[in-house]
C-alpha positions, 0 to 999 in steps of 0.5 A: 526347671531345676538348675535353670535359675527359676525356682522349682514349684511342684506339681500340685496333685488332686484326688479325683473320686468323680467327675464332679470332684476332677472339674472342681479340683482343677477349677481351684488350681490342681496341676494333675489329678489322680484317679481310678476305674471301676477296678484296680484301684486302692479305693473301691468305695470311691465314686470313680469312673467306668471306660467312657467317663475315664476317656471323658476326665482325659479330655476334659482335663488334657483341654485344661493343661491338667494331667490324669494318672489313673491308680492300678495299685491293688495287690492283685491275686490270680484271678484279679489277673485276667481283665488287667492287660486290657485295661491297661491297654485302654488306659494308654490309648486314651492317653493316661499321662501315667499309670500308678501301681504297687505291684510288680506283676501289674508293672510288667503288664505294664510295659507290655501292653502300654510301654509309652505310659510313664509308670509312677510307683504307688506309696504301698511299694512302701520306698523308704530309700534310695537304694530301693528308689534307684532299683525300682528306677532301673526298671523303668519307674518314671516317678516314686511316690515315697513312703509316708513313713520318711523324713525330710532328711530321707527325702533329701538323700533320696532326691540327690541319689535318684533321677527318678521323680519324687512325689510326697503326701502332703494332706489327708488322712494317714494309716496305722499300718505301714504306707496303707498296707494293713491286714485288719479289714481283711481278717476282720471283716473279709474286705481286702484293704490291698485291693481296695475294700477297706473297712477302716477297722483302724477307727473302731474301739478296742479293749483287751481280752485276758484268754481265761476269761473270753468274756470279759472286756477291759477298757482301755480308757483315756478319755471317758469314750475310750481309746482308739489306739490304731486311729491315726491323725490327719497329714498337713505340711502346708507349713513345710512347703518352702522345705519340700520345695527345697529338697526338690520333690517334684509333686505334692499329693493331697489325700482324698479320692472318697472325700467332698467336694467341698474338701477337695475345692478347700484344701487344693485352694489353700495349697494352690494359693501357697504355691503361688506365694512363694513362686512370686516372691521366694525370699521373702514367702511366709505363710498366711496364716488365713491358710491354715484356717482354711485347711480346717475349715473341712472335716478333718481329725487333728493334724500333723506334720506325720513322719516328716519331721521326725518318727513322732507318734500320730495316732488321736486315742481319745475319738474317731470323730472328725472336727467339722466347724463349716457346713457345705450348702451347695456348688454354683453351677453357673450365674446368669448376669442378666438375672443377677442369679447363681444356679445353685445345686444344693448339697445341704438345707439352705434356708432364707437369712442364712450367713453364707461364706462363698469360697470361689476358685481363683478368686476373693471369698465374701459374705452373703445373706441369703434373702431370696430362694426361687425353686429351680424346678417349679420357678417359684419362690420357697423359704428353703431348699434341700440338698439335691435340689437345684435353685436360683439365688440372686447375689453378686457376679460369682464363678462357677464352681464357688462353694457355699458354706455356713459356720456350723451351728453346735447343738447343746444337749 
């Protein structure tokens, strides 16, 4: 849409760590999704999907006007090599609008097994620059998904050098190491973080060793429960959005291929929704602050907008521990008007008289007290369910999809 007189909304990029999270995400507003097989991809723990679910999400999405990039971005060493091609190869007869990858050995399998899949450039090929952007492009590189270590200004420079398009990190968690690529979880423990096996050593507590006495620990305190000096805080640029949309970065990427549903539904809804309000009226767009709010109302460690408006220090030193002030209950599964229920699968303990926030995808949130609990299974009325259960809850009409949650309760000890 550039120079057509409209304005440039970016893509609105989700993870997707199982099908659940893709038709969750995508329900709340995400233009394409990001995701990955059982193998090749930078996050091993996450859900994922095997052959017939990867043609699956395809489809489904593809139905919805919604893209699938899938993730081949490990650092493969010889024998990770032999089931790639075919991999590859199957990835482009499903229809993968893109490939993700970091490595230049993937790349050329790339090109030969599935030439017609657009190849977008991984943020662990660490593109700090445009000379770097307009090479990897040269090679046939549709979309650089930049270093998070850049500024807005780098942004900028790169975006008026280079064709290519441009993909941001805009929400979630950040790495000690430069764009991910660290070495502690394999030294440390034998899990390889460049193939997708981090240990996330960076979050565990450090002291010093003096090397005449192996034995003795020195604390380094700056809070009575230590110092985690590798831990880094969470990305958030919401804030930033007008400048993002300015520089012309055609795709904001959320972080988050092994968090919650329940994270993914939240975060992609406030974003989603400060899209469409400057979309609907540019020059006079500001923020809502109900957005920020919202953004933590999830499990997060502090925030900050990382490299981007400036080289300023993001890592939280005094706790690893997430900030969490809402708990998830469950997910709407589908609501029967004739019954006035929501099918509800239950995620946490919900109880009769609980409070509960119901965010729905698209639509207004509102306030619910749950007066009745009828066990799904056994159809019989309870005082309260637990998570992986199913049960019906008489409330008002909701969408599917809607989540339940409840302000979390602090326990004094």
């Amino acid at each position: 849409m550039k120079g057509c007189g409209r304005v440039n909304i970016p893509e609105l990029l989700a993870p997707a760590g199982n099908m659940e999270k893709a038709k969750i995400a995508i329900a709340y507003g995400a233009d394409a999704l990001y995701l990955a097989g059982n193998q090749f991809g930078m996050r091993a723990m996450a859900g994922n999907f095997d052959l017939e679910e990867l043609k699956t999400v395809v489809h489904y999405a593809h139905d919805r006007a919604v893209k699938i990039y899938v993730t081949v971005n490990v650092f493969p060493h010889n024998r990770d090599l032999p089931g790639i091609p075919d991999y590859i190869q199957y990835l482009g007869e499903i229809g993968v609008d893109a490939i993700i990858l970091a490595d230049v050995g993937i790349m050329r399998i790339a090109q030969q097994v599935a030439p017609h899949v657009p190849l977008h450039l991984s943020t662990q090929a660490n593109t700090t620059n445009w000379q770097a952007a307009k090479f990897w492009a040269e090679l046939g590189i549709a979309r650089i998904v930049t270093a998070r270590e850049i500024t807005k200004d780098d942004m900028a420079i790169m975006r008026t050098k280079v064709s290519a398009e441009m993909e941001v990190f805009v929400h979630g968690a950040m790495c000690m190491a430069y764009s991910g690529r660290c070495m502690l979880s394999h030294v440390m423990t034998g899990r390889d973080a460049n193939r997708g096996a981090c240990a996330q050593s960076c979050r565990w507590k450090y002291a010093v060793v003096e090397e005449t006495r192996p034995n003795k620990y020195y604390p380094i305190e700056e809070a009575p429960e230590g110092t985690y000096i590798f831990n880094s805080s969470d990305l958030c640029l919401l804030e930033y959005l007008p400048d993002l949309i300015a520089i012309g970065i055609d795709s904001l990427k959320i972080e988050g291929r092994m968090k919650s549903a329940y994270y993914v539904a939240t975060i992609v809804r406030a974003y989603r929704q400060a899209l469409d309000s400057y979309q609907s009226d540019p020059n006079n767009y500001t923020l809502d602050p109900v957005l920020l709010k919202e953004v933590s109302k999830v499990s997060h460690r502090p925030y900050y907008p990382g490299f981007f408006t400036g080289n300023q220090a993001g890592t939280n030193p005094e706790s690893t521990a997430y900030s969490q002030t809402y708990d998830f209950l469950g997910v709407v599964q589908e609501y029967d008007e004739a019954s006035g229920e929501a099918i509800i699968e239950v995620r946490n303990r919900l109880q009769i008289g609980d409070a509960l926030e119901i965010m729905q995808p698209r639509a207004e949130n509102f306030d619910f007290v749950v007066e009745h609990i009828i066990d799904d299974k056994t159809n019989k009325s309870v005082d309260a369910v637990h998570a992986n259960y199913q049960a019906r809850i008489p409330m008002p009409k909701v969408l599917p999809f809607s989540i339940l949650r409840k302000v979390k309760v602090k326990i004094e000890i």
